[in-house]
PDB file of N, H, CA, C and O in Angstrom:
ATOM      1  N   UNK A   1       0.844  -1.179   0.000  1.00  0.00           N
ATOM      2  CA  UNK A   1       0.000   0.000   0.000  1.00  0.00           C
ATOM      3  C   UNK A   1       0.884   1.235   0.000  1.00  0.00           C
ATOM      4  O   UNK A   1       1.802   1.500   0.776  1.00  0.00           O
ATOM      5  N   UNK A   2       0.380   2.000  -1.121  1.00  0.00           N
ATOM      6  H   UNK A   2      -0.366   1.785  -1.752  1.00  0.00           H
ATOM      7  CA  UNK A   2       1.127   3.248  -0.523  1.00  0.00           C
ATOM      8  C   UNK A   2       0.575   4.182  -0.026  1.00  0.00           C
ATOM      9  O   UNK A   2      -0.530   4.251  -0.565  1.00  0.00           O
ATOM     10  N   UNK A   3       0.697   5.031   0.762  1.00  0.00           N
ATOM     11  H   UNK A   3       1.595   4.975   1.200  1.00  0.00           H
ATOM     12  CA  UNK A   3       0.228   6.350   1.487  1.00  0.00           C
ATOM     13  C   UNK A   3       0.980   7.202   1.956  1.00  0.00           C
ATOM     14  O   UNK A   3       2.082   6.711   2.198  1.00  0.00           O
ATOM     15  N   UNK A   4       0.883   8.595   2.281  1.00  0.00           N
ATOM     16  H   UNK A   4      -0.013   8.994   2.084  1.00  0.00           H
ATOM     17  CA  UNK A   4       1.874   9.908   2.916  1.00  0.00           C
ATOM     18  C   UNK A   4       0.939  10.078   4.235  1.00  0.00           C
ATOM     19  O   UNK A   4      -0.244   9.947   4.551  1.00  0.00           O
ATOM     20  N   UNK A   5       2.237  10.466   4.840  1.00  0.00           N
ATOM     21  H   UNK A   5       3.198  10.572   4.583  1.00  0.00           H
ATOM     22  CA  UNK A   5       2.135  10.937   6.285  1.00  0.00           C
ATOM     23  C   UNK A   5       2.612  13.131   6.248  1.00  0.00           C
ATOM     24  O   UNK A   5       3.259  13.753   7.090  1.00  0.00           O
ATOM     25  N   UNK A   6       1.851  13.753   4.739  1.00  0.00           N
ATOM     26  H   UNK A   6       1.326  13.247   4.054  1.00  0.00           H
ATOM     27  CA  UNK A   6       2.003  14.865   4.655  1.00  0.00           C
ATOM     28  C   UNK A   6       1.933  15.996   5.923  1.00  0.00           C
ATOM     29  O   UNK A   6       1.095  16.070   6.822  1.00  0.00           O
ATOM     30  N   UNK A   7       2.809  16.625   5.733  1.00  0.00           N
ATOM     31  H   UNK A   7       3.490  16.565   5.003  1.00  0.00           H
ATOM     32  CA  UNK A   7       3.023  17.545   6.519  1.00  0.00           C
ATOM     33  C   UNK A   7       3.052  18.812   6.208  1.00  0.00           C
ATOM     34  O   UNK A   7       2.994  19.709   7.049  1.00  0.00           O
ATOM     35  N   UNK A   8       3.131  18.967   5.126  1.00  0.00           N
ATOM     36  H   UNK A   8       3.178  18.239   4.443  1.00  0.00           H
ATOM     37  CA  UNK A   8       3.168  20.224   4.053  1.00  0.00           C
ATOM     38  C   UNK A   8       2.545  20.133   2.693  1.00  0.00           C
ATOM     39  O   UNK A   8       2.755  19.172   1.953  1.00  0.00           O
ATOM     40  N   UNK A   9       1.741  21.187   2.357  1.00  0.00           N
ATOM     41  H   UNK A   9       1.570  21.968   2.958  1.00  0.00           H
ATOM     42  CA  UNK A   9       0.933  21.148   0.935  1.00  0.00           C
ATOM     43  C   UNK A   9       1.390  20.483  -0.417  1.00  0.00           C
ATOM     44  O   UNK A   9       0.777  19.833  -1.264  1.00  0.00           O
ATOM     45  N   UNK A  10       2.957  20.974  -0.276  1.00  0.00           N
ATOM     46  H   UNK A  10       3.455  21.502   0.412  1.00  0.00           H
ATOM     47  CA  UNK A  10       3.556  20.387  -1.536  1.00  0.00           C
ATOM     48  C   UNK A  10       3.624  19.085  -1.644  1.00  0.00           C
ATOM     49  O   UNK A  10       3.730  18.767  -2.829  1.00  0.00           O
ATOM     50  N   UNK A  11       3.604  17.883  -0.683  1.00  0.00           N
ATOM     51  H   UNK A  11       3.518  18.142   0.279  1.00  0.00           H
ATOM     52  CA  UNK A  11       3.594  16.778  -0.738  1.00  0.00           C
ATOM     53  C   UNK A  11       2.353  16.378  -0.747  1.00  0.00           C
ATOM     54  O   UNK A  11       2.454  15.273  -1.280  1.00  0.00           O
ATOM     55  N   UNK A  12       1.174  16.550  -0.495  1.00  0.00           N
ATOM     56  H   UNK A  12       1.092  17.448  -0.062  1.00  0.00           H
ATOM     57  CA  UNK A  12      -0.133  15.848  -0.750  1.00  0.00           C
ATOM     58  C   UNK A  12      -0.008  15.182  -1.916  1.00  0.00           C
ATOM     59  O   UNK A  12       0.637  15.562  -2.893  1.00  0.00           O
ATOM     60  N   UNK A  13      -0.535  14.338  -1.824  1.00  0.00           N
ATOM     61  H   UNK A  13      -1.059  14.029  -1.030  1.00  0.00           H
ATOM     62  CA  UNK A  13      -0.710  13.091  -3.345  1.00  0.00           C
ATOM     63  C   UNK A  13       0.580  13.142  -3.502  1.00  0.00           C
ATOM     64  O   UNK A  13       0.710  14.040  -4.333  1.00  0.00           O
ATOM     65  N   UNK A  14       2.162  12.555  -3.103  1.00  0.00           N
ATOM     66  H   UNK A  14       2.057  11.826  -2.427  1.00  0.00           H
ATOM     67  CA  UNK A  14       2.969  12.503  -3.558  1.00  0.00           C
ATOM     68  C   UNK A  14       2.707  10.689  -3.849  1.00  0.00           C
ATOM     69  O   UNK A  14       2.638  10.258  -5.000  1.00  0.00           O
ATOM     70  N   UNK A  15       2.627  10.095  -3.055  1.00  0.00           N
ATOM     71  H   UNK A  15       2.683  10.445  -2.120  1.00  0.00           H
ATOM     72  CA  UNK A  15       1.872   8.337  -2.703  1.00  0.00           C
ATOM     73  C   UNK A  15       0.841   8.339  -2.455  1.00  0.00           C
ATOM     74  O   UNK A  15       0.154   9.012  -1.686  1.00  0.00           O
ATOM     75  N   UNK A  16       0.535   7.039  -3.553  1.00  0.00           N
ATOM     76  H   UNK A  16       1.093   6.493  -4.177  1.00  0.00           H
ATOM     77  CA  UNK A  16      -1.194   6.614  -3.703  1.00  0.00           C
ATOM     78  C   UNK A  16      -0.906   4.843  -3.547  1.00  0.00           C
ATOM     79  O   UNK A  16       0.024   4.076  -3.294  1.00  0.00           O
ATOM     80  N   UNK A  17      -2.108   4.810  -3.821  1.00  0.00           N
ATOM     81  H   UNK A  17      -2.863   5.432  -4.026  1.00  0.00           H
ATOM     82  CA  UNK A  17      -2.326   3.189  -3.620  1.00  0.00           C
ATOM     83  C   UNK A  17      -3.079   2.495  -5.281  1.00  0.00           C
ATOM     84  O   UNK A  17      -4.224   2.584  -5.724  1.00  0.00           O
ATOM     85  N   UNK A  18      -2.134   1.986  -5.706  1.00  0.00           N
ATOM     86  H   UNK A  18      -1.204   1.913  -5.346  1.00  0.00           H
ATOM     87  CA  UNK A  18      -3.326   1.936  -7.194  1.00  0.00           C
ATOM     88  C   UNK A  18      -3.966   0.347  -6.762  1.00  0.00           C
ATOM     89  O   UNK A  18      -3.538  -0.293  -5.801  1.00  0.00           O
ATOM     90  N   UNK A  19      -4.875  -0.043  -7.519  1.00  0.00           N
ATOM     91  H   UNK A  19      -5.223   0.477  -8.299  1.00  0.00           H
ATOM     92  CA  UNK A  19      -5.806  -1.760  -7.619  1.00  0.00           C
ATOM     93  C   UNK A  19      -5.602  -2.274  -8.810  1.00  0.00           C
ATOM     94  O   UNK A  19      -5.897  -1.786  -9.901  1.00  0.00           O
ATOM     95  N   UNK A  20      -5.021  -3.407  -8.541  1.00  0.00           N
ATOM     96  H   UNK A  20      -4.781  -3.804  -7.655  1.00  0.00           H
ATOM     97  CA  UNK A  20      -4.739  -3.878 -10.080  1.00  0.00           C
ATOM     98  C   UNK A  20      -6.227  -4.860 -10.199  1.00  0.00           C
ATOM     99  O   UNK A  20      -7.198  -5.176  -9.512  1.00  0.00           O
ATOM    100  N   UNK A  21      -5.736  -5.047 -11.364  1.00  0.00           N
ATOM    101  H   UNK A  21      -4.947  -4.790 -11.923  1.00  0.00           H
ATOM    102  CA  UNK A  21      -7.248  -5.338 -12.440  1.00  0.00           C
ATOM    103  C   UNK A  21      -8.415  -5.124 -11.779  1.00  0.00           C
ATOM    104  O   UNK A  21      -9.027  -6.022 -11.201  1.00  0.00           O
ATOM    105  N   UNK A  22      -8.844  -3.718 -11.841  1.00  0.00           N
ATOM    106  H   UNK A  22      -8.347  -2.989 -12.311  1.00  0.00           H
ATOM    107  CA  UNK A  22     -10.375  -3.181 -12.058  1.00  0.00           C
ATOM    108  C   UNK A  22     -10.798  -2.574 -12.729  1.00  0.00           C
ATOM    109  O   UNK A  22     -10.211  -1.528 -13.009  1.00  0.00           O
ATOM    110  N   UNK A  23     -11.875  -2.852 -13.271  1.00  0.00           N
ATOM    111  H   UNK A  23     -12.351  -3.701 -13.044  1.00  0.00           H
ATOM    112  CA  UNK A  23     -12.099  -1.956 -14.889  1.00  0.00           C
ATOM    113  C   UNK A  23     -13.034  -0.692 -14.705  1.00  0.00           C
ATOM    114  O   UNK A  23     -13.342   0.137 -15.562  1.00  0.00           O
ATOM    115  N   UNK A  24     -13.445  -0.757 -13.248  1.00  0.00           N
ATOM    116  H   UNK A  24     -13.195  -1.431 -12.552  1.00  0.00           H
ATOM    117  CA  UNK A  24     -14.616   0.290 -12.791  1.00  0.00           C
ATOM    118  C   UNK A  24     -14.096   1.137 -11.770  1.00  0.00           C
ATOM    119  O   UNK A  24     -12.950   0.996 -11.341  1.00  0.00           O
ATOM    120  N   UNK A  25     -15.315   2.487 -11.138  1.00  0.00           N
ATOM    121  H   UNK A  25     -16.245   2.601 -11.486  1.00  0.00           H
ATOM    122  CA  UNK A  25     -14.719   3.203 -10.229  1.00  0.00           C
ATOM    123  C   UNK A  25     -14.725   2.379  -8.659  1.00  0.00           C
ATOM    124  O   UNK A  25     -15.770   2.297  -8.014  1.00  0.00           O
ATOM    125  N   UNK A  26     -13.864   1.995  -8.332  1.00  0.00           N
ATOM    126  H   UNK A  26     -13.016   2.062  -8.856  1.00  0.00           H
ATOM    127  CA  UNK A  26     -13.827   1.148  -7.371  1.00  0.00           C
ATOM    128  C   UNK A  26     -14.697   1.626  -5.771  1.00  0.00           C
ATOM    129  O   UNK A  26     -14.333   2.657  -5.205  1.00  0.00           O
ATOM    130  N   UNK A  27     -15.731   0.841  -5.229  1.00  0.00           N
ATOM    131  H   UNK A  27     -16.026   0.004  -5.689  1.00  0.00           H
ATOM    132  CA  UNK A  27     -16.171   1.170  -4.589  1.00  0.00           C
ATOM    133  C   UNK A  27     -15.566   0.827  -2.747  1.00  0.00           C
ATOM    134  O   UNK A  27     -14.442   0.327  -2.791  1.00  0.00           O
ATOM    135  N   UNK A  28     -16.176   1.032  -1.020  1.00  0.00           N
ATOM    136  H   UNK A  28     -17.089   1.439  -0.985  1.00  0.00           H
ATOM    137  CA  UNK A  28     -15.413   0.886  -0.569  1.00  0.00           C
ATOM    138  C   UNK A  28     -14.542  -1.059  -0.410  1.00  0.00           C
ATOM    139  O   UNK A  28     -13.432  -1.446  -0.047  1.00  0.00           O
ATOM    140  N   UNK A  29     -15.491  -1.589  -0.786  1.00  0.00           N
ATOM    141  H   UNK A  29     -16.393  -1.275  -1.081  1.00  0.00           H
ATOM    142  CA  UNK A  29     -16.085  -2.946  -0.312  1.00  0.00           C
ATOM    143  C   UNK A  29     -14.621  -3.306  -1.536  1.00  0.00           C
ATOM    144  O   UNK A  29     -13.683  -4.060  -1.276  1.00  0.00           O
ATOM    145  N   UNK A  30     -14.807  -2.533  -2.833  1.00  0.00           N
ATOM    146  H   UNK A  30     -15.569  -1.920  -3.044  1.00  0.00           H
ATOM    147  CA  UNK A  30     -13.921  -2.968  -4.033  1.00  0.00           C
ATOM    148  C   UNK A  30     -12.560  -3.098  -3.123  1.00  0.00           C
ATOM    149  O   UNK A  30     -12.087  -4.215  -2.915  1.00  0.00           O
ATOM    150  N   UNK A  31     -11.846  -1.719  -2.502  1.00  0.00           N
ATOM    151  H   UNK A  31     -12.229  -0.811  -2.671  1.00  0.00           H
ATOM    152  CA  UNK A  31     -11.070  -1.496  -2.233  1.00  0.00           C
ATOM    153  C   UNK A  31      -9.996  -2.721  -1.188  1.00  0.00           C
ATOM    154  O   UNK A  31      -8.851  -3.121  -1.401  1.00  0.00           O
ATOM    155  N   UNK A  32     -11.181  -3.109   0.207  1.00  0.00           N
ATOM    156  H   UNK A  32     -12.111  -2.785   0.380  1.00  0.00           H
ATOM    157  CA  UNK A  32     -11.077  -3.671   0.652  1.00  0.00           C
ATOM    158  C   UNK A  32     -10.333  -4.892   0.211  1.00  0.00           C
ATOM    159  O   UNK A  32      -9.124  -5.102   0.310  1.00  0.00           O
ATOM    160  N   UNK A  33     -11.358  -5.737  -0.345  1.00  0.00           N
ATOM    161  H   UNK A  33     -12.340  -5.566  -0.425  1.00  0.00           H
ATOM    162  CA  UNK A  33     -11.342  -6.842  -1.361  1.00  0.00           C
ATOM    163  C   UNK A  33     -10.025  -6.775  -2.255  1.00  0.00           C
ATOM    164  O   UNK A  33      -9.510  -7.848  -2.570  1.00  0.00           O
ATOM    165  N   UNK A  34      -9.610  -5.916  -2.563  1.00  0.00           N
ATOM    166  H   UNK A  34     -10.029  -5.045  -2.307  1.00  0.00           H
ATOM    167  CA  UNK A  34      -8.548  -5.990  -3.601  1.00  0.00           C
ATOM    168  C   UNK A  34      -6.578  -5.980  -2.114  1.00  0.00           C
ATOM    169  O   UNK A  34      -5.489  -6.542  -2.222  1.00  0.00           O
ATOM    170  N   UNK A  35      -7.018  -5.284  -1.301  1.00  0.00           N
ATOM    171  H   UNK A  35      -7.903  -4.827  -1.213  1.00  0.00           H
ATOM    172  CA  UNK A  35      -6.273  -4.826  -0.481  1.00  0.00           C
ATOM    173  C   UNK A  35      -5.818  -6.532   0.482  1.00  0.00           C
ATOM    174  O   UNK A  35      -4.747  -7.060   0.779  1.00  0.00           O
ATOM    175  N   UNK A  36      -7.066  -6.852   0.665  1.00  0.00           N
ATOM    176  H   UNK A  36      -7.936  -6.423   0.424  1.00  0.00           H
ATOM    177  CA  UNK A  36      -6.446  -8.477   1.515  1.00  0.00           C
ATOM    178  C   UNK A  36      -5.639  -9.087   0.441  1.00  0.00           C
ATOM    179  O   UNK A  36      -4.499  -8.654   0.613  1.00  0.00           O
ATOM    180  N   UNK A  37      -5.650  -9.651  -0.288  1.00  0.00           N
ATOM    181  H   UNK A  37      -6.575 -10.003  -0.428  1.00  0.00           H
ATOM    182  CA  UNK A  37      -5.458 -10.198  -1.095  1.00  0.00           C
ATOM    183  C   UNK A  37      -3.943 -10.551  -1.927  1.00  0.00           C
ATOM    184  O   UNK A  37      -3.441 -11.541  -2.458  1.00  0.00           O
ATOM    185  N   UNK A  38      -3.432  -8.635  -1.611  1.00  0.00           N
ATOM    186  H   UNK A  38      -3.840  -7.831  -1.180  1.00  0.00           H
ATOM    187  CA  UNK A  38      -2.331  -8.080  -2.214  1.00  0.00           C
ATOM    188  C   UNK A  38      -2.749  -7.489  -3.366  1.00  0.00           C
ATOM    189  O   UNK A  38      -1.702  -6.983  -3.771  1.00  0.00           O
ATOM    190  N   UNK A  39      -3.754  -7.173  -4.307  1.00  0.00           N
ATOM    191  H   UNK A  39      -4.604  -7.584  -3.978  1.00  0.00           H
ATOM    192  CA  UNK A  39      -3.767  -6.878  -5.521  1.00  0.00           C
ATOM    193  C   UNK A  39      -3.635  -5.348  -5.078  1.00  0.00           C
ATOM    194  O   UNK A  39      -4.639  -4.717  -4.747  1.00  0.00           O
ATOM    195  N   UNK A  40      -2.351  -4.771  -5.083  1.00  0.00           N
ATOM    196  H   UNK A  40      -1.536  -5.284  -5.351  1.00  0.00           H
ATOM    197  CA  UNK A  40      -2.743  -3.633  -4.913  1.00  0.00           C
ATOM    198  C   UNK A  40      -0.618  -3.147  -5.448  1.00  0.00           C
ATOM    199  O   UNK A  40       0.310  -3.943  -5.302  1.00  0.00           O
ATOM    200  N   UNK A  41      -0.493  -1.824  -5.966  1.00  0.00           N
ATOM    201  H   UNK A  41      -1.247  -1.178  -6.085  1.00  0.00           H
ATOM    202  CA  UNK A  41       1.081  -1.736  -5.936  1.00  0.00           C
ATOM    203  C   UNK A  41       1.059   0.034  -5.372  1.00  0.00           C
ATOM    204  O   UNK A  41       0.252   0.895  -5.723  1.00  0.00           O
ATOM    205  N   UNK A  42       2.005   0.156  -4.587  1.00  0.00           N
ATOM    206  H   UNK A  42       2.660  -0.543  -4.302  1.00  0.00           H
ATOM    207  CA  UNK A  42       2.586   1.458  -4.072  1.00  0.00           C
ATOM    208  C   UNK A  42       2.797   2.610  -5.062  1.00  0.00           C
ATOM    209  O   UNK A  42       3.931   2.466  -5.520  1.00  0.00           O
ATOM    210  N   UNK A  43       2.409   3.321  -5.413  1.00  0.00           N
ATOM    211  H   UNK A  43       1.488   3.438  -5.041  1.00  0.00           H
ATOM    212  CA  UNK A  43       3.007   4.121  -6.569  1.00  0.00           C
ATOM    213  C   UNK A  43       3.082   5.748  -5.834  1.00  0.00           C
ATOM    214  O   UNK A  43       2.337   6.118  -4.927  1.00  0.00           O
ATOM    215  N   UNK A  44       4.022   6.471  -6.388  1.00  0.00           N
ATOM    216  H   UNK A  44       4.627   6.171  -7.125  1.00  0.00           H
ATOM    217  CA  UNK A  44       4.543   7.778  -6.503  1.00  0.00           C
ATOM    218  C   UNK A  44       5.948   7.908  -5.932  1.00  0.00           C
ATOM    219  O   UNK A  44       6.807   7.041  -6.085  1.00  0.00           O
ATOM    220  N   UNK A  45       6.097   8.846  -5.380  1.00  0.00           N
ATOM    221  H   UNK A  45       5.399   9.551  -5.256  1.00  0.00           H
ATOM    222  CA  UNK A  45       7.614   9.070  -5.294  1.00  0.00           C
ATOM    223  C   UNK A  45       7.690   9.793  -3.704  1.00  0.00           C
ATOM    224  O   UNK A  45       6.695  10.001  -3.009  1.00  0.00           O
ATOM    225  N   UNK A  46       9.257  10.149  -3.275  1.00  0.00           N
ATOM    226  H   UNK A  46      10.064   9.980  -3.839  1.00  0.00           H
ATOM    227  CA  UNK A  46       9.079  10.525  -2.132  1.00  0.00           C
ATOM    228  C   UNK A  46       9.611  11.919  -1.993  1.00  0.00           C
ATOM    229  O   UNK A  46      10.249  12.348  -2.953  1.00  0.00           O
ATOM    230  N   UNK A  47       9.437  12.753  -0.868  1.00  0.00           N
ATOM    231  H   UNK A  47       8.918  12.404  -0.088  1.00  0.00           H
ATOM    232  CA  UNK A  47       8.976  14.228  -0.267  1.00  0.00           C
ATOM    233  C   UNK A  47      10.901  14.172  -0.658  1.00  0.00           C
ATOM    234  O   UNK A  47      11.802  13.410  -0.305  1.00  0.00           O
ATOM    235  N   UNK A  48      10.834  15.609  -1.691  1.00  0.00           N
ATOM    236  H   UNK A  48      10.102  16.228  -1.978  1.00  0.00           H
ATOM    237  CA  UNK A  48      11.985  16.029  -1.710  1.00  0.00           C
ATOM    238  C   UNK A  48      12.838  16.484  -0.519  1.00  0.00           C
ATOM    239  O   UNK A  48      12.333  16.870   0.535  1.00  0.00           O
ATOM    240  N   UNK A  49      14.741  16.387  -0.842  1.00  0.00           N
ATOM    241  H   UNK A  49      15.151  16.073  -1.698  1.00  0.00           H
ATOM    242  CA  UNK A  49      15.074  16.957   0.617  1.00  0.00           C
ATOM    243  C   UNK A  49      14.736  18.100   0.861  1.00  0.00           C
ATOM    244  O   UNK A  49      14.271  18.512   1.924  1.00  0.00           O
ATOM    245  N   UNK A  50      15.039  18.957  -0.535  1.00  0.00           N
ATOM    246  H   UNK A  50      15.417  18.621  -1.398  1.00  0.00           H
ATOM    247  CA  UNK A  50      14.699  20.502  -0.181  1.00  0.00           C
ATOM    248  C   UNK A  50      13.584  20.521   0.300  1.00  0.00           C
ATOM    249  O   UNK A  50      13.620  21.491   1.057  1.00  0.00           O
ATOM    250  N   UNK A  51      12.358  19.972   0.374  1.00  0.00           N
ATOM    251  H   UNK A  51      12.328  19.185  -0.241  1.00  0.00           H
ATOM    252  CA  UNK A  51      10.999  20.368   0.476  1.00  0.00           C
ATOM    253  C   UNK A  51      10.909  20.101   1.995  1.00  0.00           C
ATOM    254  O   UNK A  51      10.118  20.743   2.686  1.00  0.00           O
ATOM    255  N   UNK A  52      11.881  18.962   2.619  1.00  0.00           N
ATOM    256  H   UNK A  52      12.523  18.440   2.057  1.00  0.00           H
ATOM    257  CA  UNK A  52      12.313  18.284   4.285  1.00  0.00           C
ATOM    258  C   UNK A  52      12.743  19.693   4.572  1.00  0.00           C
ATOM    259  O   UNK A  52      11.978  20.305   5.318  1.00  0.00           O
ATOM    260  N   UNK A  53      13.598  20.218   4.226  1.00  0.00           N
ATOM    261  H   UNK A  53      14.219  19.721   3.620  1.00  0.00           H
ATOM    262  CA  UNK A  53      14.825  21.298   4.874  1.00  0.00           C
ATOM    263  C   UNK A  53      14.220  22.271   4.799  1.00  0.00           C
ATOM    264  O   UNK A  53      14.427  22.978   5.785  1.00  0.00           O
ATOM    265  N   UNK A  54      13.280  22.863   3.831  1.00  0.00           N
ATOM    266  H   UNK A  54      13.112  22.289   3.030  1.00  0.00           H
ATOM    267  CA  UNK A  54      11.920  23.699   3.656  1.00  0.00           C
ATOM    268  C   UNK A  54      11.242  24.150   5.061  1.00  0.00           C
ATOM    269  O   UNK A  54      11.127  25.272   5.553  1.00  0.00           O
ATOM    270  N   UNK A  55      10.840  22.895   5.523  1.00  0.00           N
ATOM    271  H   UNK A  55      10.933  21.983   5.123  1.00  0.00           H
ATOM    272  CA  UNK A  55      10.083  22.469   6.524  1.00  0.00           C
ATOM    273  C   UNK A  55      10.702  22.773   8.048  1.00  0.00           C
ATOM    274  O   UNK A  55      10.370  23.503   8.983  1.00  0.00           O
ATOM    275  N   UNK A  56      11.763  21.837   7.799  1.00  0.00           N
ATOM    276  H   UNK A  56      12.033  21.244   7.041  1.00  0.00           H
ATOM    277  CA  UNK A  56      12.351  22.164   9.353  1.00  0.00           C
ATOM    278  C   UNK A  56      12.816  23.602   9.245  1.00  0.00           C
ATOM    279  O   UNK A  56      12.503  24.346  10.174  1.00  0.00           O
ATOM    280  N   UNK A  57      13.393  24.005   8.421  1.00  0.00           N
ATOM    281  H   UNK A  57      13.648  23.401   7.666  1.00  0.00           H
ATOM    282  CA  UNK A  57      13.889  25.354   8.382  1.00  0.00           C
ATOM    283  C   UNK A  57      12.891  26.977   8.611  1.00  0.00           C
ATOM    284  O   UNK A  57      13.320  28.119   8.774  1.00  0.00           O
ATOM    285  N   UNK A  58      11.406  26.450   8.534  1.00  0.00           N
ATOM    286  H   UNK A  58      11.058  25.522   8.402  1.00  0.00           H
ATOM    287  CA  UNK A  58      10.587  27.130   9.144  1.00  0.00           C
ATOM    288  C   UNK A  58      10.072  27.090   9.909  1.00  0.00           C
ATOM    289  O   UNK A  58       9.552  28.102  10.377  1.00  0.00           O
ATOM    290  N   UNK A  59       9.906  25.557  10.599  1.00  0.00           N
ATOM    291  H   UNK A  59      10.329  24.734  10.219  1.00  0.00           H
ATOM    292  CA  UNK A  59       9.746  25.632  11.712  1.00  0.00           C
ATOM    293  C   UNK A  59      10.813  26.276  12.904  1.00  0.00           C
ATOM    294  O   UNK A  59      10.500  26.940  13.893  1.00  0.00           O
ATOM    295  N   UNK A  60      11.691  25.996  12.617  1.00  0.00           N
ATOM    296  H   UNK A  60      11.944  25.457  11.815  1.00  0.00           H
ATOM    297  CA  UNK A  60      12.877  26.566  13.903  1.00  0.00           C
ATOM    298  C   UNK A  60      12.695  27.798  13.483  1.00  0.00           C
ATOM    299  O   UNK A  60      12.410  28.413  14.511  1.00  0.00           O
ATOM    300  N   UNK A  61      12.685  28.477  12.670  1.00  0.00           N
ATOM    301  H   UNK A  61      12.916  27.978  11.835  1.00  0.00           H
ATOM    302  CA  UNK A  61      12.642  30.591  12.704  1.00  0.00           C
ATOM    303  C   UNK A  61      11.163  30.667  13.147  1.00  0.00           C
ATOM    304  O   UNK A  61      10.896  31.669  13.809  1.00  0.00           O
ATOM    305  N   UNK A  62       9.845  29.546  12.842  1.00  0.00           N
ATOM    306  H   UNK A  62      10.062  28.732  12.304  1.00  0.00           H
ATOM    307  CA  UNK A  62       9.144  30.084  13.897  1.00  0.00           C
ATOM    308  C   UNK A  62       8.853  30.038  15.393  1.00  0.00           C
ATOM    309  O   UNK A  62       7.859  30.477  15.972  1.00  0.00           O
ATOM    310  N   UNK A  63      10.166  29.275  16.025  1.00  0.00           N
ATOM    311  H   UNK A  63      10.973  28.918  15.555  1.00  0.00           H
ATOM    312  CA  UNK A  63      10.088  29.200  17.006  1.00  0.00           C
ATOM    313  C   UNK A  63      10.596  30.017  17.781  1.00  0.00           C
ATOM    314  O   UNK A  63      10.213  30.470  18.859  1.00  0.00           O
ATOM    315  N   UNK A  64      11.757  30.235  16.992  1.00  0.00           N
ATOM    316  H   UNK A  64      12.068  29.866  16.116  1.00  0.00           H
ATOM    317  CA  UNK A  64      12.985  31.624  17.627  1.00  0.00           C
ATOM    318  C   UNK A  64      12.254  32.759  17.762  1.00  0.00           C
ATOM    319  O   UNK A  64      12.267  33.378  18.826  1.00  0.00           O
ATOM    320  N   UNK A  65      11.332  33.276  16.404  1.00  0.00           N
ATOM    321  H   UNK A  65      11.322  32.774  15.539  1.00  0.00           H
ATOM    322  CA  UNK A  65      10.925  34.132  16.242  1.00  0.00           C
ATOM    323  C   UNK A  65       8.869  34.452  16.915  1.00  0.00           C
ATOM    324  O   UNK A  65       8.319  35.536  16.724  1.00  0.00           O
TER     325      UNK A  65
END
């Protein structure tokens, strides 16, 4: 399965979860069903460093500050 633990806007939808062989809009019951099973593959990519260093780097000036 894939999924994000986002913390910042720019990473939303960076990881999804796709279902292999379904030809329809998958409903919740679909999801399920496909998920025990394993039919399922990890897809996208991961939270750039700059976008990490982004992050911490505003958090600490808003703390100082």
């Amino acid at each position: 399965m894939g999924s994000s633990d986002s913390h910042f806007i720019e990473s939303v939808g960076n990881c999804y979860t796709e279902i292999i062989d379904i030809d329809s809009e998958p409903n919740v019951d679909d999801v399920i069903d496909s998920i025990k099973p394993n039919n399922t593959i990890a897809r996208g990519k991961r939270t750039s460093n700059y976008l990490i260093a982004k992050e911490v780097f505003n958090k600490k000036i808003r703390r100082i500050y």
